[in-house]
NUNUDREN-455735 format. One line per field, with one value per residue: residue number from 1; residue in three letters; x, y, z of N, C-alpha, C in turn. Coordinates in steps of 0.05 Angstrom, whole numbers. Layout:
num <- c(NUM_...) .
residuo <- c(Ala_...) .
n_u <- c(X_...) .
n_v <- c(Y_...) .
n_w <- c(Z_...) .
ca_u <- c(X_...) .
ca_v <- c(Y_...) .
ca_w <- c(Z_...) .
c_u <- c(X_...) .
c_v <- c(Y_...) .
c_w <- c(Z_...) .
END
This chain:
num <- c(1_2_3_4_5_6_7_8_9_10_11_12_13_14_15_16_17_18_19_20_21_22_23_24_25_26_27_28_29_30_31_32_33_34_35_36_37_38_39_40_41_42_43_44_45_46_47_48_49_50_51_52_53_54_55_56_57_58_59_60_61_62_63_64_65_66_67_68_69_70_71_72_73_74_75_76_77_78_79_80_81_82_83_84_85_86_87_88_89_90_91_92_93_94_95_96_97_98_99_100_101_102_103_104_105_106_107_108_109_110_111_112_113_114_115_116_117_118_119_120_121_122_123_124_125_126_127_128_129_130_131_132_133_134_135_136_137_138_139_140_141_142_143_144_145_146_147_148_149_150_151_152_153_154_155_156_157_158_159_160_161_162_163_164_165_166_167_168_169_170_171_172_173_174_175_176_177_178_179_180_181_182_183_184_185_186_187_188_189_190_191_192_193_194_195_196_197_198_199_200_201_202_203_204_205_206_207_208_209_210_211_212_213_214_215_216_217_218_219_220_221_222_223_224_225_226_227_228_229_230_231_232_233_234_235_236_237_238_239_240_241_242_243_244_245_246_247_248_249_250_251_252_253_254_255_256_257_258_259_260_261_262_263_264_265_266_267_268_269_270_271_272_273_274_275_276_277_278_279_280_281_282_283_284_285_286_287_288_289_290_291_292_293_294_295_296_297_298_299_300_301_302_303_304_305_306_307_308_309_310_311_312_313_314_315_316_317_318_319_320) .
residuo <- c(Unk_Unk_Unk_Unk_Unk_Unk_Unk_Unk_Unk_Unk_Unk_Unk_Unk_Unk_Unk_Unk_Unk_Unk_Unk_Unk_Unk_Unk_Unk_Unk_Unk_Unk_Unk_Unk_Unk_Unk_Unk_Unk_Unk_Unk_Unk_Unk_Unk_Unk_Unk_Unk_Unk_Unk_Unk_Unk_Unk_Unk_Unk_Unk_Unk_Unk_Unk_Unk_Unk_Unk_Unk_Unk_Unk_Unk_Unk_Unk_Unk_Unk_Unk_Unk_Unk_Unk_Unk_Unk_Unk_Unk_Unk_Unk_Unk_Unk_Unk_Unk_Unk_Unk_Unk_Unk_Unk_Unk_Unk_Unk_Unk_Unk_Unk_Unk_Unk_Unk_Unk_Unk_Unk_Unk_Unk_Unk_Unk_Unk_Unk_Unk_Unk_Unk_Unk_Unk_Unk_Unk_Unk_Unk_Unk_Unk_Unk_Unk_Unk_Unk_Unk_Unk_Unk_Unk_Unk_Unk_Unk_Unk_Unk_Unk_Unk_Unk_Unk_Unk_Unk_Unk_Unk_Unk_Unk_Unk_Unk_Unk_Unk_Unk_Unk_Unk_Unk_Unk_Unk_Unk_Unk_Unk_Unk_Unk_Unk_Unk_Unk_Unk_Unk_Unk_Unk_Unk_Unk_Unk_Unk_Unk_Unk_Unk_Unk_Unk_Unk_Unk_Unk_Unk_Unk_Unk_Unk_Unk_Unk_Unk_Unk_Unk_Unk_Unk_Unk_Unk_Unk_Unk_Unk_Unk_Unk_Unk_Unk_Unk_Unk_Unk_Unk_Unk_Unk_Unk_Unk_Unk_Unk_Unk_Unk_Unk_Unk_Unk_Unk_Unk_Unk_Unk_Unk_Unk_Unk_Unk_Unk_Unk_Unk_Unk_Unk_Unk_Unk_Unk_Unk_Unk_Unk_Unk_Unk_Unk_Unk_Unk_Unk_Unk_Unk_Unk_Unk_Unk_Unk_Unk_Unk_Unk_Unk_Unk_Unk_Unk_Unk_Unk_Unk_Unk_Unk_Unk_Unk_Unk_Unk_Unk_Unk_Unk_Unk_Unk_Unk_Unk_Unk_Unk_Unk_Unk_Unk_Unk_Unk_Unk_Unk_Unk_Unk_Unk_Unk_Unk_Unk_Unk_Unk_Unk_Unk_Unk_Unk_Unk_Unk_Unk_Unk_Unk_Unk_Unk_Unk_Unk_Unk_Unk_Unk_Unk_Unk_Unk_Unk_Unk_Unk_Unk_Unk_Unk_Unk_Unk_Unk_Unk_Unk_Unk_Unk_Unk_Unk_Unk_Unk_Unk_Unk_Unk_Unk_Unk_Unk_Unk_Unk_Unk_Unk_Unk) .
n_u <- c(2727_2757_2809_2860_2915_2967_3025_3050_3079_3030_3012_2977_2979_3019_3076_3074_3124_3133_3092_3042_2989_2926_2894_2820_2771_2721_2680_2699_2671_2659_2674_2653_2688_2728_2800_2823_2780_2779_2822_2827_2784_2806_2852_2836_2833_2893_2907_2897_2912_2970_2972_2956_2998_3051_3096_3076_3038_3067_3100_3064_3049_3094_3139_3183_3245_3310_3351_3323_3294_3329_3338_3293_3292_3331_3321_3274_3306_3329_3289_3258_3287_3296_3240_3231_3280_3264_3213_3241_3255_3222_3196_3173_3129_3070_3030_3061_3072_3031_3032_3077_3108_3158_3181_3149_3141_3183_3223_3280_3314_3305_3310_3355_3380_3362_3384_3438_3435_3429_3472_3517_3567_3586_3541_3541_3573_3551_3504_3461_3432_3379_3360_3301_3288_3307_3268_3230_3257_3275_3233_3203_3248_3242_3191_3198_3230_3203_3148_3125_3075_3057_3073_3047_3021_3054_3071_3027_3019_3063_3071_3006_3010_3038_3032_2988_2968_3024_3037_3022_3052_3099_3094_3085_3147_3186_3170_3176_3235_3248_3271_3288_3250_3262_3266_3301_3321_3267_3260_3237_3179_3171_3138_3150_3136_3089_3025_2972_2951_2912_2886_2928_2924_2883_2889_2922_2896_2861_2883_2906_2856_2841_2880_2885_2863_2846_2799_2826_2876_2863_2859_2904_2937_2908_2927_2985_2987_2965_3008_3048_3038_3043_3102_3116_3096_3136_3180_3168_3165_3212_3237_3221_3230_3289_3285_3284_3329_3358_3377_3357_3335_3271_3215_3142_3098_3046_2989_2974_2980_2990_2969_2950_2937_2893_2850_2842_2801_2772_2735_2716_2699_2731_2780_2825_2843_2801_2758_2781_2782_2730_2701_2722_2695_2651_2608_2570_2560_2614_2643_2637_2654_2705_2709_2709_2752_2797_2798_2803_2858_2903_2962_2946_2937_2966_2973_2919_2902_2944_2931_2877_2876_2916_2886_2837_2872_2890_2839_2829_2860_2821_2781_2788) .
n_v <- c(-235_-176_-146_-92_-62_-23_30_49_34_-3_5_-34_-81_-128_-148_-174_-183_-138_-89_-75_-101_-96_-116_-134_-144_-173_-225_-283_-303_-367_-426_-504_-517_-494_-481_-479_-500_-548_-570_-564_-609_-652_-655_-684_-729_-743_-700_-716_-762_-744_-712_-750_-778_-808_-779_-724_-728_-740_-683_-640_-656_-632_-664_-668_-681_-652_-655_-681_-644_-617_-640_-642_-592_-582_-625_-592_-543_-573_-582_-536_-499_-530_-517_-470_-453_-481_-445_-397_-410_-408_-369_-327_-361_-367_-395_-394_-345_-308_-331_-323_-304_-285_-237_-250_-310_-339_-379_-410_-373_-354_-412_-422_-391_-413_-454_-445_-417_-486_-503_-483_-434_-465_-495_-509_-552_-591_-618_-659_-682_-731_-799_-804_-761_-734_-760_-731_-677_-685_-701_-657_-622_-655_-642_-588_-574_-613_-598_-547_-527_-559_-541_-508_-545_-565_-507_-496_-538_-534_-472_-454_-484_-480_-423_-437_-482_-493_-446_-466_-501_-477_-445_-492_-511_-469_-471_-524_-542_-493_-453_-385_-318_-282_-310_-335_-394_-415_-383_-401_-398_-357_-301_-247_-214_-217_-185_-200_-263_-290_-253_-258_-316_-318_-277_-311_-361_-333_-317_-373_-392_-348_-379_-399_-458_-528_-580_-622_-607_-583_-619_-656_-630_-631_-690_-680_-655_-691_-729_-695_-683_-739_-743_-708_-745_-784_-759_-751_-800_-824_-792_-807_-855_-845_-816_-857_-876_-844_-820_-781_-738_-728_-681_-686_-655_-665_-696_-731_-777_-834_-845_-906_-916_-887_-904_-946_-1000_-989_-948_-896_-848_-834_-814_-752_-745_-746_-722_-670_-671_-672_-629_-591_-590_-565_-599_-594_-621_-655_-610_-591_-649_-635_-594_-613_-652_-624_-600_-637_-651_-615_-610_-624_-576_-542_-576_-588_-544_-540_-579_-569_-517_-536_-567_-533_-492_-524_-530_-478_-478_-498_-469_-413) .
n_w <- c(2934_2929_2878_2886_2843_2859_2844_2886_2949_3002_3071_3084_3049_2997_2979_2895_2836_2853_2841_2886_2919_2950_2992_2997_3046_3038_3036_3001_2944_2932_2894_2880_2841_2841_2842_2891_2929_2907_2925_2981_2997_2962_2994_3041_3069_3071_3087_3137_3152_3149_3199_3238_3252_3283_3297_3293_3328_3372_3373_3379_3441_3459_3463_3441_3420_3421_3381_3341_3325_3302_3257_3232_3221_3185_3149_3125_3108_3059_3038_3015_3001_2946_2921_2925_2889_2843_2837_2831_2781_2742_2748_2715_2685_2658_2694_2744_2762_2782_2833_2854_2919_2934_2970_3016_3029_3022_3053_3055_3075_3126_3143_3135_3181_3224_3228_3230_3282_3306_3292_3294_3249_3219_3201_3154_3135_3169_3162_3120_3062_3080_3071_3069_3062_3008_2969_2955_2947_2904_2863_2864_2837_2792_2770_2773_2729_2684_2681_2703_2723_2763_2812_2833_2864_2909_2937_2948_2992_3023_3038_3059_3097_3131_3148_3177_3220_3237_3255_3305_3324_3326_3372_3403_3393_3422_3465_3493_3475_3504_3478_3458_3471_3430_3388_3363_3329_3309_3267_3219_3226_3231_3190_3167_3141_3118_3146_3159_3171_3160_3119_3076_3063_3047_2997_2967_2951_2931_2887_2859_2844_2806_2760_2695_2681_2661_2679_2678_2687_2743_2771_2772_2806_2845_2856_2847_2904_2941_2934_2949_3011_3016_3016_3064_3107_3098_3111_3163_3182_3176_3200_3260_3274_3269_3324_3358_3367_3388_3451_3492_3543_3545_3564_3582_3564_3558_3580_3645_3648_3598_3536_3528_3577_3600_3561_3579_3588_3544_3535_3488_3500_3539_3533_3523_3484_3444_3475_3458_3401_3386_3420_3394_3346_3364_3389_3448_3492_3489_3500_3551_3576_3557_3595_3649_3646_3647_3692_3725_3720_3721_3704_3648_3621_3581_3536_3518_3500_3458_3427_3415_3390_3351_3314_3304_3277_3231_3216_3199_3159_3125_3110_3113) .
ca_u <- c(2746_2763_2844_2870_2940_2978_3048_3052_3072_3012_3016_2964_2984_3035_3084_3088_3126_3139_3071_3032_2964_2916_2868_2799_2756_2697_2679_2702_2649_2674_2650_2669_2705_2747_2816_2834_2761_2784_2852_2815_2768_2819_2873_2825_2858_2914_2919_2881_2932_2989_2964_2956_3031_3062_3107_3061_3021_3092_3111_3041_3045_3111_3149_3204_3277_3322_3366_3310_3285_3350_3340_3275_3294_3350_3304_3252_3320_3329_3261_3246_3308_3287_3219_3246_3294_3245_3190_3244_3264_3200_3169_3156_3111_3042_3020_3061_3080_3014_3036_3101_3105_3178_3192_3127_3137_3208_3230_3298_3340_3299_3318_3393_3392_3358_3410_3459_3443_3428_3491_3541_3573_3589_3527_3529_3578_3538_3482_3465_3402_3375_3345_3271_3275_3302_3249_3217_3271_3276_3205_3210_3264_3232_3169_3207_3238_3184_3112_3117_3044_3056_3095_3026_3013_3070_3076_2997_3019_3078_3056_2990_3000_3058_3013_2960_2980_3051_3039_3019_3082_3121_3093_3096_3175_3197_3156_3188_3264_3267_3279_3291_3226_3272_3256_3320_3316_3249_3255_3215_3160_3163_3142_3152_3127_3057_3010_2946_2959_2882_2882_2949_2913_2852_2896_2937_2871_2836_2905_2907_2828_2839_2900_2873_2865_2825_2787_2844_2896_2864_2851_2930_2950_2900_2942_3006_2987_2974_3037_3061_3035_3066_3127_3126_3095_3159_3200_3158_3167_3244_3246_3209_3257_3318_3283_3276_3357_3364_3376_3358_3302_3246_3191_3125_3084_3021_2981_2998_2976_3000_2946_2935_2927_2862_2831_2839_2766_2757_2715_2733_2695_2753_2802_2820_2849_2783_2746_2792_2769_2699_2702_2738_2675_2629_2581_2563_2572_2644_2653_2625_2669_2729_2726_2721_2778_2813_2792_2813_2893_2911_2983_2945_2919_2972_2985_2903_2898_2958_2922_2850_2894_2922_2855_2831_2894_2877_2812_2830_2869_2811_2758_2799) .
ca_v <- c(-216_-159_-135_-71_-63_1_20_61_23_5_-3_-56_-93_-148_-143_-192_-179_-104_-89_-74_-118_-95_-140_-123_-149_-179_-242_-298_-327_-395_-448_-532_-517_-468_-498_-485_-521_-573_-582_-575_-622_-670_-674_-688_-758_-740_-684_-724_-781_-733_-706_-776_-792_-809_-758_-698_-725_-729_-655_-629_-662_-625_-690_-664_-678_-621_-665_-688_-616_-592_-655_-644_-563_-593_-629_-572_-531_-579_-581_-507_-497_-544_-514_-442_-450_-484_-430_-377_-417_-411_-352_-319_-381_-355_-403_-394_-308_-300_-338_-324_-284_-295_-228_-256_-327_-354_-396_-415_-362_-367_-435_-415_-376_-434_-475_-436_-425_-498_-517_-454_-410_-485_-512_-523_-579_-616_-623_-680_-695_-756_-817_-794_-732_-745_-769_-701_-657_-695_-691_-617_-619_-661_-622_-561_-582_-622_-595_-533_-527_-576_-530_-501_-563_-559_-488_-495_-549_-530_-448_-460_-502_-462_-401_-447_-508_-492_-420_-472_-523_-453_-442_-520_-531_-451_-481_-547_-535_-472_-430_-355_-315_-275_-315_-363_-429_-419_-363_-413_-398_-324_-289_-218_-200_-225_-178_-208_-298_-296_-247_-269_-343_-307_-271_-340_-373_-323_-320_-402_-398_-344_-388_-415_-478_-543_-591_-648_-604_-574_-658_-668_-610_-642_-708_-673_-647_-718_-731_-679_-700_-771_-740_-710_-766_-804_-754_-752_-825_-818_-771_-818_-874_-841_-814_-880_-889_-817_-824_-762_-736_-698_-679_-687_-626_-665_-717_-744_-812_-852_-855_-934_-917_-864_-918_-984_-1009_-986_-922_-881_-820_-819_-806_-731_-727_-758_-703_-647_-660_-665_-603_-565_-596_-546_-609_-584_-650_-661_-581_-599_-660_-631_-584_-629_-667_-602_-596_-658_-655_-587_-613_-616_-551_-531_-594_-593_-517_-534_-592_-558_-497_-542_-573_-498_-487_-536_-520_-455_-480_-509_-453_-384) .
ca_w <- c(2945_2906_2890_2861_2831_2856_2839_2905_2973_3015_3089_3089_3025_2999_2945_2873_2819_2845_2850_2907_2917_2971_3005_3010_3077_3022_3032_2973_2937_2924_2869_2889_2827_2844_2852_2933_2940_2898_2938_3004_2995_2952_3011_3071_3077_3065_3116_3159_3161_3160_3226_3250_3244_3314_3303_3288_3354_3396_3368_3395_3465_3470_3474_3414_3421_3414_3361_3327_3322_3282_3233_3212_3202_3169_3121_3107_3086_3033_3013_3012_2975_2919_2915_2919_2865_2817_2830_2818_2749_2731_2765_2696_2678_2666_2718_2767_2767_2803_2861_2865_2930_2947_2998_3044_3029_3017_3080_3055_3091_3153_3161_3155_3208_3244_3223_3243_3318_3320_3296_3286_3233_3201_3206_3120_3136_3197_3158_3099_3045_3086_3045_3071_3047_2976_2946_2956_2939_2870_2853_2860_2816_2774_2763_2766_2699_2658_2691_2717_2744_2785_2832_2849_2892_2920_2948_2965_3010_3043_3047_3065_3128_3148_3159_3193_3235_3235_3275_3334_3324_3335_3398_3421_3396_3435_3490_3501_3480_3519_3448_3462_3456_3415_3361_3342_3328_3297_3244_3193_3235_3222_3165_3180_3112_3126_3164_3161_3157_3143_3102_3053_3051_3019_2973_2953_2941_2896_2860_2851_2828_2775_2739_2676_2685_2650_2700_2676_2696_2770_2783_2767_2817_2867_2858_2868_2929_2959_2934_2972_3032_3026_3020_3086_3121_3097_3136_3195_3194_3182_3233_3287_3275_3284_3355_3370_3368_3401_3486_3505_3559_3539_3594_3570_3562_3550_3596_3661_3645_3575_3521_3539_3614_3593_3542_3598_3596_3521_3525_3471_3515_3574_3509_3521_3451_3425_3466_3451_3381_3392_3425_3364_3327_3369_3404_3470_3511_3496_3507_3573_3581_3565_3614_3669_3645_3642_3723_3730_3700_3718_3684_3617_3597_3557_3516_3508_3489_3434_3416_3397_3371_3326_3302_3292_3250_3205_3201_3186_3143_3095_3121_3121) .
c_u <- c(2759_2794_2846_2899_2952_3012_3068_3062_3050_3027_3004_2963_3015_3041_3078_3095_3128_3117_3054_2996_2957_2893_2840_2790_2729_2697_2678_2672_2676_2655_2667_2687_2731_2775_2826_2813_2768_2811_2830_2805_2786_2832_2873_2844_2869_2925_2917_2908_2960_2995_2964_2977_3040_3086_3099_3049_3038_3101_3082_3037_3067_3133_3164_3229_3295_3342_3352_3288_3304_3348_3326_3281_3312_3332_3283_3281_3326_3305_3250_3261_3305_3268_3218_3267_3277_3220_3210_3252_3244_3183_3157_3136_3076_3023_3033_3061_3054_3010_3058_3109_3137_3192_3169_3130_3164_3210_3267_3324_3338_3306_3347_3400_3382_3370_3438_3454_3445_3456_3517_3545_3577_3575_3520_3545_3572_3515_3476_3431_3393_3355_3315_3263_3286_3287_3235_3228_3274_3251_3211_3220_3257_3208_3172_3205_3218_3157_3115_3095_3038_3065_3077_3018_3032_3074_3051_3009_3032_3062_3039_2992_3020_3045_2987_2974_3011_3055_3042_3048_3097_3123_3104_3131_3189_3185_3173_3212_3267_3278_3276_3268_3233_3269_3278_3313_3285_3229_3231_3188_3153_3163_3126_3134_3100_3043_2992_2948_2924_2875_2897_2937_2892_2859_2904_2911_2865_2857_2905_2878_2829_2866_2880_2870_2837_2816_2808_2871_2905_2872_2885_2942_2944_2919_2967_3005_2984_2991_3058_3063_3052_3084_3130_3112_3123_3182_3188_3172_3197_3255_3238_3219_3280_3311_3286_3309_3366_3366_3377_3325_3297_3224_3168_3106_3052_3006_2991_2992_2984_2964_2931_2926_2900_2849_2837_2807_2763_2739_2726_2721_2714_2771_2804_2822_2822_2764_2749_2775_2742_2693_2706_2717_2653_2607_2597_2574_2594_2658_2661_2642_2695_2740_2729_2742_2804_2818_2804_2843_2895_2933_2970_2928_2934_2987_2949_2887_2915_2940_2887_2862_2896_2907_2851_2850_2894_2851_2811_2840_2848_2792_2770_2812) .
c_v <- c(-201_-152_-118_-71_-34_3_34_38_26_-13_-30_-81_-121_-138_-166_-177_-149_-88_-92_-79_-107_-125_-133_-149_-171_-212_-264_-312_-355_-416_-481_-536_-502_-491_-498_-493_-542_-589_-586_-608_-654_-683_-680_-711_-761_-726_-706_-753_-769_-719_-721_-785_-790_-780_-736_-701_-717_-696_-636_-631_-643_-641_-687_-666_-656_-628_-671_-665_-608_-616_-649_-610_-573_-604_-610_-555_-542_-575_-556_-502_-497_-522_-484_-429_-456_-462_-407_-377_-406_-385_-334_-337_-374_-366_-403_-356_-302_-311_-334_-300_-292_-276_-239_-287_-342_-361_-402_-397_-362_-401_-428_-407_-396_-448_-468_-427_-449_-512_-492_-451_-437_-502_-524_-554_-592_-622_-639_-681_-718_-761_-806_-771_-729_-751_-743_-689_-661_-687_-664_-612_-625_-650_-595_-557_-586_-618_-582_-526_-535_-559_-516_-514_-548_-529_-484_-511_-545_-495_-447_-468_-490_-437_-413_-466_-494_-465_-438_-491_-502_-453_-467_-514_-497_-455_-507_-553_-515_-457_-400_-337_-290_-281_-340_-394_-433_-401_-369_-402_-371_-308_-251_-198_-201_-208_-187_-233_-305_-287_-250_-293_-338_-293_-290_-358_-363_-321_-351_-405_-379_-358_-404_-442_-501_-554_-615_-641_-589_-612_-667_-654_-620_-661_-705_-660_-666_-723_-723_-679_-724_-766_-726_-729_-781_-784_-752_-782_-834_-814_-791_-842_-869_-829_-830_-888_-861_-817_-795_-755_-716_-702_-672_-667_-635_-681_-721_-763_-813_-846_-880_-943_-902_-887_-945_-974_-1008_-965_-904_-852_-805_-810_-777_-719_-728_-735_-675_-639_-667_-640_-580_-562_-585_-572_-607_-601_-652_-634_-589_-616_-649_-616_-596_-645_-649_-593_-612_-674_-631_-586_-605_-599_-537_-550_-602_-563_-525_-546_-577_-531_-499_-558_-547_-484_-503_-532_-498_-454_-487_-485_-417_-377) .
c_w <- c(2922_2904_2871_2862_2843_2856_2864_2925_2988_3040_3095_3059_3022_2970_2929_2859_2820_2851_2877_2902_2944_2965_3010_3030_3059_3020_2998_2961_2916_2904_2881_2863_2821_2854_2890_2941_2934_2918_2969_3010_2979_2967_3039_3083_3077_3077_3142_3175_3158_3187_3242_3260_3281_3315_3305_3330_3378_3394_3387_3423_3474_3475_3437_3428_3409_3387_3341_3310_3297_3253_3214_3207_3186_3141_3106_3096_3061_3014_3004_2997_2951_2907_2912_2900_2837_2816_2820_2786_2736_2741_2743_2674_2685_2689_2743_2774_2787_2835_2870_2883_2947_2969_3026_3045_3032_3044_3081_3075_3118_3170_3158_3169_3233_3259_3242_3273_3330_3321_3292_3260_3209_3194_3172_3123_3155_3177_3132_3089_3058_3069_3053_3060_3018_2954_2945_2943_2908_2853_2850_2844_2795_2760_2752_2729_2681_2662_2709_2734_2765_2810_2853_2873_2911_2940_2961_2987_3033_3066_3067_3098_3144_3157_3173_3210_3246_3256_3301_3339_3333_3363_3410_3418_3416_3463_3508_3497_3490_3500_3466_3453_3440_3380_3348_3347_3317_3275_3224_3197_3229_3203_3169_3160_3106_3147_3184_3153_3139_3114_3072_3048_3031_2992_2953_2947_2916_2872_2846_2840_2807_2760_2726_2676_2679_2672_2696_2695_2730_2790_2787_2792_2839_2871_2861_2899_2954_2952_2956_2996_3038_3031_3051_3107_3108_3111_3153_3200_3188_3205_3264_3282_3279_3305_3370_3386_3388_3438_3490_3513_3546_3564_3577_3575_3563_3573_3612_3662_3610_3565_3522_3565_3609_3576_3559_3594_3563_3504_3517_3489_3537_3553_3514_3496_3437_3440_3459_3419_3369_3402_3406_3349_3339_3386_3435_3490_3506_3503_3540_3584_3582_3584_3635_3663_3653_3679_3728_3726_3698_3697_3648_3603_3587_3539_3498_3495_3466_3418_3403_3387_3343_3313_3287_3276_3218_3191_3183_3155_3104_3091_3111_3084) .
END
């Protein structure tokens, strides 16, 4: 993918640094050494079991609490914060200035306005650093400070999945609290400054594969980025312990039977989640299956559309 520099505004372009970057249409040639192959490919298991997380699966069914909603925005404003102050410490750091796309990317003010419908004009004092999300916000800090580079993970991880996966979480949580299709309560979700999500991921790629970088120090970036991961599986799994203490109804968007009522007997084939994502994976027979299941549970074709959505968001996410 090719990029020219102009000092003009383009309509179809993105700013850094002042500068206006177009996008050409040219397919990337990619090397398994290229670093966003190396991350792909490094944090399969690591997505794979962040996806897994009971709370990721309850947020997908539609089966989110409206309290438990404003916590976890509550915790990405701390963590975007962090990670938005140390990239701007640093944004003239030869490794990071070529990523630092902070009018298309920054999140931090979008979640204050989050914040503030969910909790009002005072919502800085309702809201607290919880112990799950700490350990994140430190790291950040900590990296910020003594290993800048590191910050690359970091913004790959969060960025990244927020323009992929994260488009469909928008839809599910304005779906199932009844959000305003105005847009509040899930600003994070919108990045106004982004045209083309395909086409900004292809630019943030070929930017993270030309930074200079040894094979010791792409391998270290990989390893913060499972890091990165852990850290929000430790607020998912924050977050899905204090639901637990939470008494309030949610109506389930997904299934009209329980996951252990569809697997009585054992056959992993009646599973719809199991052939939703068999289906995502293109074989014919669970295509086939799912739609009779889909005939068969009028209720769940729009908790099994989010669900292969948000498969295809991830994918996209390693693919696009």
């Amino acid at each position: 993918m090719g990029t020219r520099v102009f000092e003009k505004p383009m309509s179809n372009s993105v700013s850094n640094g002042g500068a206006r970057i177009i996008v050409e249409d040219d397919d990337e040639i990619l090397s398994p050494t290229d670093l966003s192959e190396m991350l792909a490919e490094g944090t399969k298991e690591s997505h794979d079991r962040a996806e897994n997380c009971q709370f990721v699966k309850d947020f997908l069914r539609g089966r989110i609490k409206r309290e438990l909603f404003k916590l976890g925005t509550a915790a990405l404003y701390f963590v975007y914060s962090a990670m938005e102050e140390e990239t701007e410490k640093n944004q003239d750091h030869p490794l990071i200035a070529p990523i630092f796309f902070p009018t298309e990317l920054h999140r931090r003010e979008a979640l204050a306005r989050d914040l503030e419908y969910f909790y009002g004009e005072d919502w800085e004092g309702q809201i607290s650093l919880s112990a799950g999300t700490k350990p994140y916000v430190d790291r950040i800090h900590e990296v910020g400070a003594q290993d800048p580079v590191l910050l690359v993970a970091h913004s790959y991880t969060r960025y990244m999945g927020d323009l992929s996966g994260g488009q469909i979480l928008k839809k599910v949580a304005q779906r199932a609290l009844k959000l305003p299709h105005t847009g509040e309560g899930i600003n994070f979700y919108q990045f106004e400054g982004i045209h083309s999500h395909k086409g900004f991921k292809q630019l943030y790629r070929s930017r993270m594969n030309e930074l200079e970088l040894d094979a010791e120090t792409k391998q270290r970036i990989v390893d913060e980025s499972n890091r990165a991961f852990g850290f929000n599986m430790m607020v998912f799994t924050e977050l899905e312990e204090i639901g637990k203490t939470i008494k309030e109804e949610v109506k389930d968007a997904g299934f009209g039977h329980s996951h252990a009522e569809i697997m009585e007997g054992g056959d992993i084939n009646k599973c719809p989640y199991y052939a939703a994502k068999m289906a995502a994976s293109g074989n014919p027979t669970h295509l086939c299956q799912l739609a009779m299941m889909l005939l068969k549970h009028p209720p769940c074709q729009v908790a099994l559309a989010a669900w292969v959505a948000f498969l295809a968001g991830f994918t996209a996410w390693y693919l696009f």
